[in-house]
C-alpha atoms as an extended CHARMM CRD file, in Angstrom:
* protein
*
       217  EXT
         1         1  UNK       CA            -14.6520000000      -82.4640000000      -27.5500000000  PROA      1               0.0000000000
         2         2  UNK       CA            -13.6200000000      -79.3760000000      -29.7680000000  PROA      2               0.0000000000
         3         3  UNK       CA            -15.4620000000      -76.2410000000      -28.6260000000  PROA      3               0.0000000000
         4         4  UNK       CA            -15.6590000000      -73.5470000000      -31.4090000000  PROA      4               0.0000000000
         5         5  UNK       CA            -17.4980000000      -70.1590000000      -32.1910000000  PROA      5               0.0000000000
         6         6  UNK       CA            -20.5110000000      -70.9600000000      -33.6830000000  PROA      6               0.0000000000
         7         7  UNK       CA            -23.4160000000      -68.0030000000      -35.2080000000  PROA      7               0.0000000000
         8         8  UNK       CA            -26.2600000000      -67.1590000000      -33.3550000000  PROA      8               0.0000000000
         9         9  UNK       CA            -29.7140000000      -67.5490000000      -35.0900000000  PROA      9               0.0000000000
        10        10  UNK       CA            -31.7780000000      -65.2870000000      -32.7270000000  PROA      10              0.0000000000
        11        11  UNK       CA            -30.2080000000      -62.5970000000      -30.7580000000  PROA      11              0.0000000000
        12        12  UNK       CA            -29.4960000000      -62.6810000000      -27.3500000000  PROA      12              0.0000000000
        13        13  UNK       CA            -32.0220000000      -60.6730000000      -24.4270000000  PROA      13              0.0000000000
        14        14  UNK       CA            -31.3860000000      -60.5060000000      -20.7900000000  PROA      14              0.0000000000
        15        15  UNK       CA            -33.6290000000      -62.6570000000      -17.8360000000  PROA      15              0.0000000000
        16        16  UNK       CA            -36.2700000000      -60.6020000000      -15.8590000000  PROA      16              0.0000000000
        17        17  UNK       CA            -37.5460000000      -62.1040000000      -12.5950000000  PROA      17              0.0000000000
        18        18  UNK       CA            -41.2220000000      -62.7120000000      -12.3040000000  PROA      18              0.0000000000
        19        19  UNK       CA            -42.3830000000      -60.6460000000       -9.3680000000  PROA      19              0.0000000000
        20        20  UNK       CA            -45.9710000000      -60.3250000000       -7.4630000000  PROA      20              0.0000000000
        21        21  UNK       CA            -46.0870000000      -56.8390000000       -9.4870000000  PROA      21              0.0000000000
        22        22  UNK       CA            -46.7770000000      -58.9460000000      -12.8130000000  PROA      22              0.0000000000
        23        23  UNK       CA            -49.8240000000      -60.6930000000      -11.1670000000  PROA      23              0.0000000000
        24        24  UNK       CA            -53.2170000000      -59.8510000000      -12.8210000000  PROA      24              0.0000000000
        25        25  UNK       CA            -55.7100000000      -58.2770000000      -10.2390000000  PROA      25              0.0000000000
        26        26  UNK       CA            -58.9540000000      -60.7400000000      -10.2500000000  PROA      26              0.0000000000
        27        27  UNK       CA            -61.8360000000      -57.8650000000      -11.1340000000  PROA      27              0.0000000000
        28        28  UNK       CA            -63.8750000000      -59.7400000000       -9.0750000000  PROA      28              0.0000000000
        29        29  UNK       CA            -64.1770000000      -62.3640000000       -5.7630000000  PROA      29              0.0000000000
        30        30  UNK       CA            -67.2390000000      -63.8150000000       -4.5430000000  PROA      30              0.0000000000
        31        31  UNK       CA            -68.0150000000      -62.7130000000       -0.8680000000  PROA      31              0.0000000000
        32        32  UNK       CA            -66.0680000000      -64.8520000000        1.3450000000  PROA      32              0.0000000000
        33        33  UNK       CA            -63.6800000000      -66.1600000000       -0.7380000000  PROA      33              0.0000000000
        34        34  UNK       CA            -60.4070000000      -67.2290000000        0.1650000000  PROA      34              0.0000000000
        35        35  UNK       CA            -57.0600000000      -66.6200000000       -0.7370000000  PROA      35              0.0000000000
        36        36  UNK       CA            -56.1730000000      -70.4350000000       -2.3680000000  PROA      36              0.0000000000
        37        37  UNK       CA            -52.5350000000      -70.0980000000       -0.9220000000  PROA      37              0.0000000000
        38        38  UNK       CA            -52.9050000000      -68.9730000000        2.8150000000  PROA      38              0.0000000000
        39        39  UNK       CA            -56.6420000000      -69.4600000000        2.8150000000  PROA      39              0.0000000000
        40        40  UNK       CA            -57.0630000000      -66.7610000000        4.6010000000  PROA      40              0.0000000000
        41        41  UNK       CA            -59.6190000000      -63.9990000000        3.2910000000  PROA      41              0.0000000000
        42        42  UNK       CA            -58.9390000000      -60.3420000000        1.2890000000  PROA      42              0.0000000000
        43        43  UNK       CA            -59.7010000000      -58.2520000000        4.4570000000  PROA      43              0.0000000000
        44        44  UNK       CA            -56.6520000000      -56.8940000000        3.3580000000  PROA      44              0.0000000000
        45        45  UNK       CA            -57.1470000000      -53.9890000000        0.5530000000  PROA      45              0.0000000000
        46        46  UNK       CA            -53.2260000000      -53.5360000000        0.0010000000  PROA      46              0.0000000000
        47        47  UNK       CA            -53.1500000000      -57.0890000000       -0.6450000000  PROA      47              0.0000000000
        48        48  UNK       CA            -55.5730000000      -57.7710000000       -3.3150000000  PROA      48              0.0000000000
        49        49  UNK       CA            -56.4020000000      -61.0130000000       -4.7650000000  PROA      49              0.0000000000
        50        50  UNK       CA            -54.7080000000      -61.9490000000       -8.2120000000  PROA      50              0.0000000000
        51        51  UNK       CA            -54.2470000000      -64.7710000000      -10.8000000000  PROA      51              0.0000000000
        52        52  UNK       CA            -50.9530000000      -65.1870000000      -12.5890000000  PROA      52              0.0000000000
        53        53  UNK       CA            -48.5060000000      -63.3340000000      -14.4490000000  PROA      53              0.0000000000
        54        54  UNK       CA            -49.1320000000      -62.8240000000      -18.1150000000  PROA      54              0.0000000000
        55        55  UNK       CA            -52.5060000000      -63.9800000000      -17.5060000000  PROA      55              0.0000000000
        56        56  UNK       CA            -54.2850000000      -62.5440000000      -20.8490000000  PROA      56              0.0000000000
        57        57  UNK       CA            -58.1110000000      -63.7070000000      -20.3850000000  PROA      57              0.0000000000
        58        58  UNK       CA            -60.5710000000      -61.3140000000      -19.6130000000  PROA      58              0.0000000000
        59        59  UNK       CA            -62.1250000000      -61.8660000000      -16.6340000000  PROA      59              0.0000000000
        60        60  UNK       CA            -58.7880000000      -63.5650000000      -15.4840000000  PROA      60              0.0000000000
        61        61  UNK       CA            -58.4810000000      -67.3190000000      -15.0160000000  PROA      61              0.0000000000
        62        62  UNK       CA            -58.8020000000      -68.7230000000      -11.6920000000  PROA      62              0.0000000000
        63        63  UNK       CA            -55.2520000000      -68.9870000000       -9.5970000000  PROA      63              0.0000000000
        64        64  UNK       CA            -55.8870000000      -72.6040000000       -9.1860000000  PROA      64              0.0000000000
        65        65  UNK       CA            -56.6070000000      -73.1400000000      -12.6310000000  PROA      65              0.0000000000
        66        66  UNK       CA            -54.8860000000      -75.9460000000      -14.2350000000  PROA      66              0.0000000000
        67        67  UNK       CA            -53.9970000000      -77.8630000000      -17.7900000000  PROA      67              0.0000000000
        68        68  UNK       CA            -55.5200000000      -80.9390000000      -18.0690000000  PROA      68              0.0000000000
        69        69  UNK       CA            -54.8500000000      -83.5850000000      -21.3650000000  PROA      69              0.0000000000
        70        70  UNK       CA            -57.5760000000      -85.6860000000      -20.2800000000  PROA      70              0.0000000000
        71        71  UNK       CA            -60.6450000000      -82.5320000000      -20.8200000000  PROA      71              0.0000000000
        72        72  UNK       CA            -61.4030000000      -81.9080000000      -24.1440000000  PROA      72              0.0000000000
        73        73  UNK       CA            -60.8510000000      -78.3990000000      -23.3810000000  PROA      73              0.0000000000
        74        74  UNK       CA            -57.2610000000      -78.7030000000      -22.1040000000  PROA      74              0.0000000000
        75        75  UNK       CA            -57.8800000000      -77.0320000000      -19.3920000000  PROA      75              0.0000000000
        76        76  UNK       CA            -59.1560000000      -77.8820000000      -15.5520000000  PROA      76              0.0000000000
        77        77  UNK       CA            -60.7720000000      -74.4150000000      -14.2790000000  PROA      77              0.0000000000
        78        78  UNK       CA            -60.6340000000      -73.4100000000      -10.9170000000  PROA      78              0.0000000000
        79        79  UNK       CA            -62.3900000000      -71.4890000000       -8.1740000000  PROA      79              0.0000000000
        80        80  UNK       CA            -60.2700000000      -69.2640000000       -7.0860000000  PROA      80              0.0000000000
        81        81  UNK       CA            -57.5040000000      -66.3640000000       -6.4320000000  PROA      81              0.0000000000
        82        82  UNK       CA            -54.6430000000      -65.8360000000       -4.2870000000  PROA      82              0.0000000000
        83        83  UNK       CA            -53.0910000000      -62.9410000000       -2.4880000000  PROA      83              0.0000000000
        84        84  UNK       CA            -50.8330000000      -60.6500000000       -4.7360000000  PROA      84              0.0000000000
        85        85  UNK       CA            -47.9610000000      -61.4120000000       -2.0240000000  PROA      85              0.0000000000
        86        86  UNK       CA            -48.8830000000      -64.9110000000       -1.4980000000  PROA      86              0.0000000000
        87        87  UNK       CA            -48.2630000000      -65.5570000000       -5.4390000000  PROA      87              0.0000000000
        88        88  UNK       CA            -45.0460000000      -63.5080000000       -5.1030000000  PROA      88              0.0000000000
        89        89  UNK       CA            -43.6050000000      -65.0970000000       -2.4940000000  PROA      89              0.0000000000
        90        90  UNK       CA            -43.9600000000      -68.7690000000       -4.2940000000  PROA      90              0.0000000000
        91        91  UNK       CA            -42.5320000000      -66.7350000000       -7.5080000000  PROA      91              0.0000000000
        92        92  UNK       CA            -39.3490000000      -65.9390000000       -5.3690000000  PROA      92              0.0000000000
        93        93  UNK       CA            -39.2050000000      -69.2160000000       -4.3400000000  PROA      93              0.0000000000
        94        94  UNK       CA            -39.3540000000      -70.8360000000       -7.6770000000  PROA      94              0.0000000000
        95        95  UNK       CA            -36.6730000000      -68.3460000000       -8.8770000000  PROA      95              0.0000000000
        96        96  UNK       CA            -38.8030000000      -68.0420000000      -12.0590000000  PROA      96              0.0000000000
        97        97  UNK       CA            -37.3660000000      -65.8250000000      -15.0070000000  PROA      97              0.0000000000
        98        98  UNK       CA            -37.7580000000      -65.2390000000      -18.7060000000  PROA      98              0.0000000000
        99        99  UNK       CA            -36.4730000000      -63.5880000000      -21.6020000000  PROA      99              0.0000000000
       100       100  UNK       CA            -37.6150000000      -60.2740000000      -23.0720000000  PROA      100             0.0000000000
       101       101  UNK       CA            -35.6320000000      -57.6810000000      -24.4180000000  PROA      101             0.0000000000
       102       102  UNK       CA            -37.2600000000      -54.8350000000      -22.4060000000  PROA      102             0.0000000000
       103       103  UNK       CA            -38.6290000000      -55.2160000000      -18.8020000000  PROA      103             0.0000000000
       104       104  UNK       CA            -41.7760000000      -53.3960000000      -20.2380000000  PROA      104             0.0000000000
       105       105  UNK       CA            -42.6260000000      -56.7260000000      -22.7730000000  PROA      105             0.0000000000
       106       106  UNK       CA            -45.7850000000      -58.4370000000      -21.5490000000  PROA      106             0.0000000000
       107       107  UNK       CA            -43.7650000000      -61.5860000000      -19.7300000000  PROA      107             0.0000000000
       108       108  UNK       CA            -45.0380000000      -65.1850000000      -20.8940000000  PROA      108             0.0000000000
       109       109  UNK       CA            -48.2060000000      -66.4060000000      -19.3740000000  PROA      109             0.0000000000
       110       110  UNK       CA            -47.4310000000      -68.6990000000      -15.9060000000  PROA      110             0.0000000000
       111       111  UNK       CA            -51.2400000000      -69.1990000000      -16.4530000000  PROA      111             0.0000000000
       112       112  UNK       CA            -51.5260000000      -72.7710000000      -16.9830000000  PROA      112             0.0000000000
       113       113  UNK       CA            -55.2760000000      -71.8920000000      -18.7880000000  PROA      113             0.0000000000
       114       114  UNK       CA            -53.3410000000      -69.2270000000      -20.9550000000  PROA      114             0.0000000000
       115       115  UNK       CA            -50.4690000000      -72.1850000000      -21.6070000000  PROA      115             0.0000000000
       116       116  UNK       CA            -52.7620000000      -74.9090000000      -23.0830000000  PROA      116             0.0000000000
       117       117  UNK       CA            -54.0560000000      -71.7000000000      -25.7240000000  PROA      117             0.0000000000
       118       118  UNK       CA            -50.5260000000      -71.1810000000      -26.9280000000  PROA      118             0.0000000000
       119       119  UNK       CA            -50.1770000000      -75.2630000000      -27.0900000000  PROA      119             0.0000000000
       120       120  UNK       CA            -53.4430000000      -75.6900000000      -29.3320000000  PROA      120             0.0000000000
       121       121  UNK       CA            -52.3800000000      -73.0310000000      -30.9670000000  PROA      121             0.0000000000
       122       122  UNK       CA            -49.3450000000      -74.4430000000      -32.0820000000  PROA      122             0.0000000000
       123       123  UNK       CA            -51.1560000000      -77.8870000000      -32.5010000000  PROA      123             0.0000000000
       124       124  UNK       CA            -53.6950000000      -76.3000000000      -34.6540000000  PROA      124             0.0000000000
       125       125  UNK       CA            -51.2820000000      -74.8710000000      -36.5500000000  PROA      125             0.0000000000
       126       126  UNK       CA            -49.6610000000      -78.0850000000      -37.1080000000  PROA      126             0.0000000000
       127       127  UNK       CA            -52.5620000000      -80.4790000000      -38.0980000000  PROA      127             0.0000000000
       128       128  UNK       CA            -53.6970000000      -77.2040000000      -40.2950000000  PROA      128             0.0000000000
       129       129  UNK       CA            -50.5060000000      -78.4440000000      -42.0580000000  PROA      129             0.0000000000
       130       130  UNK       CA            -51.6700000000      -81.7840000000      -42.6690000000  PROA      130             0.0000000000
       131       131  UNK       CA            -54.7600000000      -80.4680000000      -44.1230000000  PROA      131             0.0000000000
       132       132  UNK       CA            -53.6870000000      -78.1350000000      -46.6590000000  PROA      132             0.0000000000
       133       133  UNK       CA            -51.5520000000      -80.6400000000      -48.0680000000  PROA      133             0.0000000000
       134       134  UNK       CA            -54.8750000000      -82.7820000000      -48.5090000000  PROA      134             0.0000000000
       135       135  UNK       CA            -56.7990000000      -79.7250000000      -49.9490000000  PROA      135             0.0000000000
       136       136  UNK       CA            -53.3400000000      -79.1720000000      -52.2880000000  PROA      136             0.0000000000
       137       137  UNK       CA            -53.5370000000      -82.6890000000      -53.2070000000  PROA      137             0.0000000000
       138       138  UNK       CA            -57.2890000000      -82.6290000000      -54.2610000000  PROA      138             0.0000000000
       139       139  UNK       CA            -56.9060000000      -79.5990000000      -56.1490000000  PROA      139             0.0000000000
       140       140  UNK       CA            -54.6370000000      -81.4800000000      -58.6010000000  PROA      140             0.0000000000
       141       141  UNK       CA            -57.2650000000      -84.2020000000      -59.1920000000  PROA      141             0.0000000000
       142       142  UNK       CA            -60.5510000000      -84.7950000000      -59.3250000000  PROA      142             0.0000000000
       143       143  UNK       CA            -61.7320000000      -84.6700000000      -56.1990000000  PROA      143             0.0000000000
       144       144  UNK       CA            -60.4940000000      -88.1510000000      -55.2030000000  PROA      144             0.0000000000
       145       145  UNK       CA            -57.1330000000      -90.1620000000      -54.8370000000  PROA      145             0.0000000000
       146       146  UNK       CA            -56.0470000000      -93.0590000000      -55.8850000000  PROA      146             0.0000000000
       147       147  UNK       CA            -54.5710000000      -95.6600000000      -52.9080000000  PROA      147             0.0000000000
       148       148  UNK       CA            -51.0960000000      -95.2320000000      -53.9000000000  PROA      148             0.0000000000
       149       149  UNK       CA            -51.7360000000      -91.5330000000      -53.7430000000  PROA      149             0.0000000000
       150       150  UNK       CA            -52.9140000000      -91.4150000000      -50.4760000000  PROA      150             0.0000000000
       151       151  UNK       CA            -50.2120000000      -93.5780000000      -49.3910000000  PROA      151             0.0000000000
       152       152  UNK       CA            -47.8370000000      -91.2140000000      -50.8040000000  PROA      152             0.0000000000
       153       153  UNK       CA            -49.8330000000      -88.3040000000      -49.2000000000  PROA      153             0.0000000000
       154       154  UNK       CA            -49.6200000000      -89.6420000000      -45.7120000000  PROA      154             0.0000000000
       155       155  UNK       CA            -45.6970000000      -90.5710000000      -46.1240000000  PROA      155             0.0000000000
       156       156  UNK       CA            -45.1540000000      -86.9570000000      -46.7870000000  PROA      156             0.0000000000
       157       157  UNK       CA            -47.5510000000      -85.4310000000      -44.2100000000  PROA      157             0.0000000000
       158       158  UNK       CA            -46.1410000000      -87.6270000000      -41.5580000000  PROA      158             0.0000000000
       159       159  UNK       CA            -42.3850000000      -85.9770000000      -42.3020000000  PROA      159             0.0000000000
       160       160  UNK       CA            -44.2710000000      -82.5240000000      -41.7340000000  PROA      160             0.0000000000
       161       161  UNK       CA            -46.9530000000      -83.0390000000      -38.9530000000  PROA      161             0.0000000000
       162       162  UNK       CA            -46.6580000000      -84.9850000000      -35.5190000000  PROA      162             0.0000000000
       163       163  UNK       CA            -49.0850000000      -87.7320000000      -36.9870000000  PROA      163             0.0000000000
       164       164  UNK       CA            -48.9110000000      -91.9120000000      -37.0710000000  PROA      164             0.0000000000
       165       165  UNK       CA            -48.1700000000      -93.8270000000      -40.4910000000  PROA      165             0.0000000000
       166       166  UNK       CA            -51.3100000000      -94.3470000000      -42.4460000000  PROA      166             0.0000000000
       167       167  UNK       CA            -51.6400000000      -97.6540000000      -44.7260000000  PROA      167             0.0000000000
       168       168  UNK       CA            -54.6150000000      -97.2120000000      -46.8600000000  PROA      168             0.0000000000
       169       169  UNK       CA            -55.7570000000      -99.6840000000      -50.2150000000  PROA      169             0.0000000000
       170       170  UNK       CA            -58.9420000000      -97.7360000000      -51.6810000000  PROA      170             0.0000000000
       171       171  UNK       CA            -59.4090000000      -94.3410000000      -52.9400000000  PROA      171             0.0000000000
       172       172  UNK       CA            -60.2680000000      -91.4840000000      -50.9610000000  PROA      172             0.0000000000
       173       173  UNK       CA            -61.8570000000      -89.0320000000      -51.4050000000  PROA      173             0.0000000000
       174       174  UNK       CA            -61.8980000000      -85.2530000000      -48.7100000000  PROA      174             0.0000000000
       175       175  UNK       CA            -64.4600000000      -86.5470000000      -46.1440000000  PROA      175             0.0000000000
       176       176  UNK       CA            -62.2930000000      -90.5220000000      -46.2110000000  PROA      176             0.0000000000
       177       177  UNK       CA            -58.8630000000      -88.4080000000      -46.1380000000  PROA      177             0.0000000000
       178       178  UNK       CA            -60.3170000000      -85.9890000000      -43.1670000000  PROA      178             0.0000000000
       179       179  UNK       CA            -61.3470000000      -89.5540000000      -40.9220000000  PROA      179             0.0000000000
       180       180  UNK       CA            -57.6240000000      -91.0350000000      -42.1910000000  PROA      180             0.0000000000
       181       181  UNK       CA            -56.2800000000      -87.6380000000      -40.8250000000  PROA      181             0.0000000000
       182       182  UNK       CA            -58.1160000000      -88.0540000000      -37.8040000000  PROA      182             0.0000000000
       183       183  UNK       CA            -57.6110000000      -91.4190000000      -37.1260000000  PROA      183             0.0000000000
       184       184  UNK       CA            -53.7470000000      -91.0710000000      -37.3970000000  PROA      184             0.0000000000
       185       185  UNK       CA            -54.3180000000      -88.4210000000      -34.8850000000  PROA      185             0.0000000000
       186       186  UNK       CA            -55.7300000000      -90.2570000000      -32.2840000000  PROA      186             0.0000000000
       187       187  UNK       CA            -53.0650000000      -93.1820000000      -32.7000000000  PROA      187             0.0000000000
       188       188  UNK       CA            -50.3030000000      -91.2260000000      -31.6820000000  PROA      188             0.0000000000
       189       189  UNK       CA            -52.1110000000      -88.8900000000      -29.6150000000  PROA      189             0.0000000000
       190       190  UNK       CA            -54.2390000000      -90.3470000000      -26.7470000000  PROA      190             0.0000000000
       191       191  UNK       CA            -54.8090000000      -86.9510000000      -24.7520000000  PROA      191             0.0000000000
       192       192  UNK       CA            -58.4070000000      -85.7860000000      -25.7700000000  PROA      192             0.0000000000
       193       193  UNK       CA            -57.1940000000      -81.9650000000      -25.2390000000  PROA      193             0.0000000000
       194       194  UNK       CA            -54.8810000000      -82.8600000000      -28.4010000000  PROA      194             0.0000000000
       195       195  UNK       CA            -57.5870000000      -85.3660000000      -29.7430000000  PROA      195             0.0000000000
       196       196  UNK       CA            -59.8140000000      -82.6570000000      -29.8290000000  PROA      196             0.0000000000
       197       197  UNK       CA            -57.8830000000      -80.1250000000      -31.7430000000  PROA      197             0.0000000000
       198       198  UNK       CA            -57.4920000000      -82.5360000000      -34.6570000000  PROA      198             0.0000000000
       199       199  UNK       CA            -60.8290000000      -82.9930000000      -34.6670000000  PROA      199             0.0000000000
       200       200  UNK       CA            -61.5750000000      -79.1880000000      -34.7670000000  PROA      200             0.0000000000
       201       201  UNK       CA            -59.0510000000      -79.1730000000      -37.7020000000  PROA      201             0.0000000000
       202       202  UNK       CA            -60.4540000000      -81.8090000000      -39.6580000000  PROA      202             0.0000000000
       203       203  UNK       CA            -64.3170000000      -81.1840000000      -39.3450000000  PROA      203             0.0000000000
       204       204  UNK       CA            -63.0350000000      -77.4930000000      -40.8530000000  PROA      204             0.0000000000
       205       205  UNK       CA            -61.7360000000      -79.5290000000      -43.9920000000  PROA      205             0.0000000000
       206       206  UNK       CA            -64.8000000000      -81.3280000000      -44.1830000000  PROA      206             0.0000000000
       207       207  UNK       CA            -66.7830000000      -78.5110000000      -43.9700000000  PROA      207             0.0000000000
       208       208  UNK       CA            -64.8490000000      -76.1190000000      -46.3860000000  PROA      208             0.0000000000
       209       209  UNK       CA            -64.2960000000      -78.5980000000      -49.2340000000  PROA      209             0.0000000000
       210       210  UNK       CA            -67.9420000000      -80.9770000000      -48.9280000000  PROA      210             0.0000000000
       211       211  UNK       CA            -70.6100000000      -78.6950000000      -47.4500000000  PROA      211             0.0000000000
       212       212  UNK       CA            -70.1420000000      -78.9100000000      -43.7930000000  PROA      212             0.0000000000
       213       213  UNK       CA            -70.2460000000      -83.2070000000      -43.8190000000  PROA      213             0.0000000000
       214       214  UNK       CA            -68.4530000000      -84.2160000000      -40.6390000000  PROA      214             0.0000000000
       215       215  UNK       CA            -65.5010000000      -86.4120000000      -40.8430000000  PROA      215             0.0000000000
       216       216  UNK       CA            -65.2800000000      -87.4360000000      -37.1380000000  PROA      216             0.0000000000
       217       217  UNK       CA            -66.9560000000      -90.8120000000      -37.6610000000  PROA      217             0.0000000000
């Protein structure tokens, strides 16, 4: 191949290692408990019991937290914490880095909890897309489409949001469009996490533009 300079479109920042300093101190362990690494207990004040780094909830997720497609909620909770050098020593293992300009930048969230909320997030954002192009579209008519306009609608959502094809012969008008929306969700989407984002998204069109009417058939 021919290798040549090319211009960067973000700068550049140097790698920090995650260490067991970045792990979030659980505020509080039942009597007990055990560390979910070593399972051995906190008798051990030096060594308290932590979640994650960049863990952001408040109280802190559970160590053994995890994500989970198949909840609605995305997420699996867990019990329990581990020991601040238990966690560090499987971060050293892992090698595990990022990117931050400063060592003092919050580092991303290991938290798989805190992970799914930046993912729905972003889905949200997306499928929040996909409905302001319907509320754009019923703006400029009456408060219904035509089929050919919703067909046209859909073609041009799809190029924009992470959505199936839609074929569609009868008007529509925001509560029909929301269920269309929703429908071409859940046919390219068969997670329920992601399943139930979309249906978050559209039940706020509904509810915005008709009164509250749900549109999750």
């Amino acid at each position: 191949g021919v290798h040549r300079g090319v211009r960067r479109l973000v700068g550049s920042a140097p790698r920090w290692d995650y260490t067991a300093d970045m792990c979030i101190a659980a505020q509080e362990v039942p009597e007990g408990a055990l560390c979910t690494v070593c399972f051995c207990d906190y008798d051990d004040v030096q060594d308290e019991p932590c979640t994650w780094p960049g863990c952001r909830a408040v109280p802190p997720h559970p160590f053994d937290s995890q994500k989970d497609y198949r909840d609605p909620s995305g997420v699996a909770l867990g019990k329990g914490f581990a020991h601040r050098s238990c966690v560090g020593q499987w971060l050293q293992m892992k090698n595990l880095s990022y990117c931050a300009t400063s060592a003092e930048s919050p580092p991303p969230p290991l938290c798989p909890a805190c992970q799914w909320d930046d993912e729905a997030v972003q889905w949200r954002g997306e499928f929040s897309e996909a409905t302001a192009m319907i509320s754009d579209a019923l703006a400029r008519s009456s408060g219904t489409l035509d089929a050919p306009a919703v067909e046209e609608l859909f073609r041009q959502m799809v190029q924009r949001a992470e959505i199936a094809p839609v074929s569609n012969d009868s008007p529509a008008g925001v509560a029909e469009l929301a269920n269309l929306l929703q429908d071409a969700i859940e046919r390219l989407h068969p997670q329920p996490a992601i399943r139930a984002v979309g249906r978050e998204v559209c039940q706020q069109l509904v509810a915005e533009k008709a009164g509250g009417r749900d549109c999750s058939g």
